[in-house]
C-alpha positions in Angstrom: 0.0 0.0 0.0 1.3 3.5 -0.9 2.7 5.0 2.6 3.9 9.0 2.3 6.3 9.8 5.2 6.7 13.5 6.6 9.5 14.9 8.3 7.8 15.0 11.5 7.0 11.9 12.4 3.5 11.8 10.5 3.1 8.8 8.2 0.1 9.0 5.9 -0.9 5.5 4.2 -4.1 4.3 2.0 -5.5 1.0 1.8 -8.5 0.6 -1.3 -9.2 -3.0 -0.3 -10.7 -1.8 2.6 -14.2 -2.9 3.4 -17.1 -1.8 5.2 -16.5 2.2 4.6 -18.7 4.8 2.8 -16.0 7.1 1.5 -12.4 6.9 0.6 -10.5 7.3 3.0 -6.6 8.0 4.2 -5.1 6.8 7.8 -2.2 8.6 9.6 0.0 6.6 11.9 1.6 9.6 14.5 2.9 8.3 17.7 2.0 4.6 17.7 -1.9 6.3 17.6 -3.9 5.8 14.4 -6.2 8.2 13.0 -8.6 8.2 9.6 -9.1 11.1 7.7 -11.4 11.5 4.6 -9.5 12.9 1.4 -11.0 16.5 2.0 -10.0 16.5 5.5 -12.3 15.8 7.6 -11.1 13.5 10.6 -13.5 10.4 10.8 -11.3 8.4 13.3 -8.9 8.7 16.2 -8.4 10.9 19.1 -7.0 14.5 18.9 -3.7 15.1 16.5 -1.5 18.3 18.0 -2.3 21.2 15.9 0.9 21.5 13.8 0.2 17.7 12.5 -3.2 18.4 11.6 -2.7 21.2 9.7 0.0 19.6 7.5 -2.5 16.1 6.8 -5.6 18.6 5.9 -3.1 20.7 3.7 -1.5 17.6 2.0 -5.0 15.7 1.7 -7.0 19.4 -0.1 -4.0 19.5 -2.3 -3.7 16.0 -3.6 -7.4 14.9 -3.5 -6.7 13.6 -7.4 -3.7 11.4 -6.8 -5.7 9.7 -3.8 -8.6 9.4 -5.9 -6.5 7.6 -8.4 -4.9 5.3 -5.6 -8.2 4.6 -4.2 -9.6 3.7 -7.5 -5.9 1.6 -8.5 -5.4 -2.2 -8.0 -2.2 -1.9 -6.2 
């Protein structure tokens, strides 16, 4: 599965075999915590990321919503 690693510890992964979800979906491993966040941004799973985090996962997801549309859609 495609995995996208940031310089602060952030590591943002997709998996399309996924069942059981309504909308595409991204997850973010920060801390040994797990968190789920829908390709505009929105947080659908996890507890509270700190602020500086969040910002760059909602700034990555709004600016790349095409290539994850196309991983989501791939047969990787």
């Amino acid at each position: 599965m495609p995995t996208i690693y940031f310089n602060n510890g952030l590591r943002i992964y997709i998996n399309n075999r996924e069942k059981g979800h309504n909308r595409p979906r991204v997850h973010i491993l920060y801390k040994d915590e797990d968190y789920s966040f829908a390709f505009d941004g929105e947080q659908l799973e996890g507890g509270k990321l700190p602020r500086k985090q969040l910002k760059e996962v909602r700034l990555y997801l709004v600016n790349h919503q095409d290539y994850l549309n196309e991983l989501w859609q791939s047969d990787f």
